[in-house]
C-alpha positions as CSV (number, residue, x, y, z in Angstrom):
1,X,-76.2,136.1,-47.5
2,X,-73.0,136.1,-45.8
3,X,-69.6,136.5,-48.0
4,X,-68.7,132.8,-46.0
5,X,-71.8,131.6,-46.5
6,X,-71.4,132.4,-50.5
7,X,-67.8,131.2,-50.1
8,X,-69.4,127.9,-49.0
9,X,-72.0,127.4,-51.4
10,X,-69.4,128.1,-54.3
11,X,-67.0,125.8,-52.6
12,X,-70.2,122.9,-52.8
13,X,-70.9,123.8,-56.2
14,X,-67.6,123.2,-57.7
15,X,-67.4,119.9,-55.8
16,X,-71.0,119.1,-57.2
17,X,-69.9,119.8,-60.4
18,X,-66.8,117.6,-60.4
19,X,-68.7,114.8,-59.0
20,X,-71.5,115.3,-62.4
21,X,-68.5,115.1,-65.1
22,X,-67.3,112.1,-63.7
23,X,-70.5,110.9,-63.7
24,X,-70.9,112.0,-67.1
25,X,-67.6,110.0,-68.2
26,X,-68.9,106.7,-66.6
27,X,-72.4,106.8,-68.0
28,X,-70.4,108.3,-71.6
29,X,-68.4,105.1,-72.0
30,X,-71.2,102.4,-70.2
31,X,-74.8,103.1,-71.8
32,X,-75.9,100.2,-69.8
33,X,-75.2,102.6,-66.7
34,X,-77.0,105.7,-68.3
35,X,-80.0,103.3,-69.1
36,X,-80.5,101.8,-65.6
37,X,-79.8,105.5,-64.1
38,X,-82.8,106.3,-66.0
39,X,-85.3,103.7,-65.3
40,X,-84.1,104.4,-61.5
41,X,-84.4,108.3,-61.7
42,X,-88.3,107.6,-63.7
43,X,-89.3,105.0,-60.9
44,X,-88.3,107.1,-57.8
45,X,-90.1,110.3,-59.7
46,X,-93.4,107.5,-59.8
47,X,-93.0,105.9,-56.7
48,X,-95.0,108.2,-54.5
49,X,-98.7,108.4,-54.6
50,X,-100.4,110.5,-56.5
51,X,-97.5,111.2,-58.5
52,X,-97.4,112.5,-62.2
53,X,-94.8,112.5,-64.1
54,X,-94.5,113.3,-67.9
55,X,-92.3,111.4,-70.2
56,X,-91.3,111.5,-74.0
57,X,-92.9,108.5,-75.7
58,X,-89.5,107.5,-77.2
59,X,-87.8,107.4,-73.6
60,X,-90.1,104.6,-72.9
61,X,-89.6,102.9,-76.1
62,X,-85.9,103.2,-75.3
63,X,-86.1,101.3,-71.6
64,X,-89.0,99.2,-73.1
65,X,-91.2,100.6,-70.3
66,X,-94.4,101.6,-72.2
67,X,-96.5,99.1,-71.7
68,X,-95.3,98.3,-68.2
69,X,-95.9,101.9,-67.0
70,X,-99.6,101.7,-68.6
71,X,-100.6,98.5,-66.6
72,X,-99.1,99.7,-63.7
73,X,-100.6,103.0,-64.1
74,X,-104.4,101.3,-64.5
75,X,-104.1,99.1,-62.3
76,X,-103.7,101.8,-59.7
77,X,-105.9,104.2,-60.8
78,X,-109.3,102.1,-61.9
């Protein structure tokens, strides 16, 4: 790699990084936020055929998914 490529690619990481702690601060002081950034990060994980994904059993007792995920999961897999 390229000492401007490097260059670059540090350059995108510290602006990467700046965008996640403000993200951090918004999602710190509006659980609401975190909690719906979750249930979107989950469904676009899901969302594809075939997919698998593994989640904590308390995670979907937080967003009250459990039983939603279960149906949804035998209805498409019979």
């Amino acid at each position: 790699m390229s000492r401007q490529a490097r260059i670059l690619l540090g350059d995108a990481e510290t602006q990467i990084s700046s965008k996640f702690a403000e993200a951090a601060q918004v999602y710190r002081d509006n659980p609401v936020a975190l909690h719906l950034r979750a249930r979107n990060t989950l469904y676009e994980a899901i969302k594809g055929k075939g997919s698998r994904v593994i989640v904590p059993a308390s995670t979907l007792e937080t967003m009250r998914l459990g039983g939603t995920l279960a149906a949804t999961s035998l209805a498409n897999n019979p």
